[in-house]
C-alpha positions as CSV (number, residue, x, y, z in Angstrom):
1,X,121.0,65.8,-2.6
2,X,118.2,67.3,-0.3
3,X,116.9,70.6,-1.6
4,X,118.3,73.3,0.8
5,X,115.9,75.0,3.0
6,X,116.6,78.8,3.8
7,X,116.9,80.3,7.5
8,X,115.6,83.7,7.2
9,X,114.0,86.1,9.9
10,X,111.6,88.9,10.6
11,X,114.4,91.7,9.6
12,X,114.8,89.7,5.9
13,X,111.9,90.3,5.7
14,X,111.8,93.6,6.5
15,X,114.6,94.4,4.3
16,X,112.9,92.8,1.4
17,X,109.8,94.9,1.8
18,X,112.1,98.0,1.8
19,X,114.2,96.9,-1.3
20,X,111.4,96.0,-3.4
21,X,108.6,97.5,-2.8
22,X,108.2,101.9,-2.5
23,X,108.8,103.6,0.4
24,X,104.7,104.7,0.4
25,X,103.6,101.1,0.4
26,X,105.7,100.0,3.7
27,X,102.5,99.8,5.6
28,X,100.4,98.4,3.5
29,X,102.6,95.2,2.4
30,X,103.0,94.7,5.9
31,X,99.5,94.4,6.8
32,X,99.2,92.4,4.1
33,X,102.1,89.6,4.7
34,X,100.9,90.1,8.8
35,X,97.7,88.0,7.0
36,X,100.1,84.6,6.7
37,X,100.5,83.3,10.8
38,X,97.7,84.2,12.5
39,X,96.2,80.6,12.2
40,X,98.2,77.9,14.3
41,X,98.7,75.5,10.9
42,X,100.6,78.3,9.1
43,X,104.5,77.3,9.3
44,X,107.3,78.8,8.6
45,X,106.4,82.5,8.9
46,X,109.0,84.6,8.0
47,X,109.8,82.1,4.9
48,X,106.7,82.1,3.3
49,X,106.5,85.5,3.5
50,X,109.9,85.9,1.5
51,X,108.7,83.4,-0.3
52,X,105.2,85.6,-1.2
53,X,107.3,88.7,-1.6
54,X,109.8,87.0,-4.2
55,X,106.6,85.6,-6.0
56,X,104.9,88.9,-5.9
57,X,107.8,90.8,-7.6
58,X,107.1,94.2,-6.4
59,X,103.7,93.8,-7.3
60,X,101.2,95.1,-5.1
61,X,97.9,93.1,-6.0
62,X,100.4,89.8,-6.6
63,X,100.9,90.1,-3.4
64,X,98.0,89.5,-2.2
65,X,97.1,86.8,-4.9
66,X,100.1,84.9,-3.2
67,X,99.2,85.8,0.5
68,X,96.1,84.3,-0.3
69,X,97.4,81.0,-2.0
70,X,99.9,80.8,1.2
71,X,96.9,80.9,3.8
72,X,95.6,78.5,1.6
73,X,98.4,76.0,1.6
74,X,101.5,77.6,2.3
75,X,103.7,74.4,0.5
76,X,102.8,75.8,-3.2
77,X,104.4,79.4,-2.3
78,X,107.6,77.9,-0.8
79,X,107.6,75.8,-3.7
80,X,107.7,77.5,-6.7
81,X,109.4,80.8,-4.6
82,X,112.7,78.4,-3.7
83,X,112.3,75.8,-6.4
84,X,111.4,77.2,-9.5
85,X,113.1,75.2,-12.1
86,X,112.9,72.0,-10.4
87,X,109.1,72.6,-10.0
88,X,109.1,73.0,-14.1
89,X,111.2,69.9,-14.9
90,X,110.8,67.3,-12.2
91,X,107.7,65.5,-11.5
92,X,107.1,62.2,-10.3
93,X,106.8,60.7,-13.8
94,X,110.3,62.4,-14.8
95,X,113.2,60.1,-16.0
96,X,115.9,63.0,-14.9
97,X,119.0,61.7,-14.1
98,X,120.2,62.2,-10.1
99,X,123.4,64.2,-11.4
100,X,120.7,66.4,-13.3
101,X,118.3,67.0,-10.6
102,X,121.5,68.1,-8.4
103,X,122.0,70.9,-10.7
104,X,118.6,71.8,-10.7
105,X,118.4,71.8,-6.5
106,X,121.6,73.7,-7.3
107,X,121.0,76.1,-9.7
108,X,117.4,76.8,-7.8
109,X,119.2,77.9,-4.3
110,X,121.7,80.1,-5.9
111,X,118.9,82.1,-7.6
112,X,117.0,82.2,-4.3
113,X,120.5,83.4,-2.6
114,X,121.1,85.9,-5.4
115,X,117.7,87.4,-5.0
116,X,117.8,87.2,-1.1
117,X,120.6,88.7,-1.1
118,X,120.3,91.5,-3.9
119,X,121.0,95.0,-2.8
């Protein structure tokens, strides 16, 4: 089993921002996730910026922490945003069975759904 990659947008994002973060700071964690895409190497957009605010967890100077590790290499935030547990448990030295590492890829993308879609 592949691990399942999100489709997500500019208005997720949006609607993250205003779930999870107060009303005051609207601006300012925009100009902050606006950092991640201004360089020609930096995929993915609107997913690593989920990806930073699901990492950052409301957290204003997180955030930037994690805007700053995406710029960086934006393959560790996507990582351990959509794959926590299997980011824990499976590494290339790991004698997990298949039918276990399915559960994980599982278990991982309906905890990134339920937060995604959290209201």
């Amino acid at each position: 089993m592949n691990q399942p990659i999100p489709e997500v947008t500019d208005k997720d994002v949006i609607r993250i921002v205003r779930r999870d973060l107060p009303k005051t700071q609207f601006d300012e964690v925009i100009s902050i996730l606006n950092e991640y895409g201004t360089e020609g190497w930096q995929r993915s957009v609107s997913r690593v910026r989920l990806a930073v605010l699901k990492l950052a967890n409301g957290d204003l100077e997180a955030l930037r922490r994690e805007i700053e590790a995406a710029k960086r290499d934006y393959r560790d935030v996507l990582a351990y945003a959509e794959y926590p547990e299997y980011m824990q448990k499976v590494s290339p030295s790991s004698r997990l069975a298949d039918e276990e590492k399915e559960r994980i890829i599982r278990s991982d993308w309906n905890q990134y759904q339920n937060w995604l879609n959290r209201k």
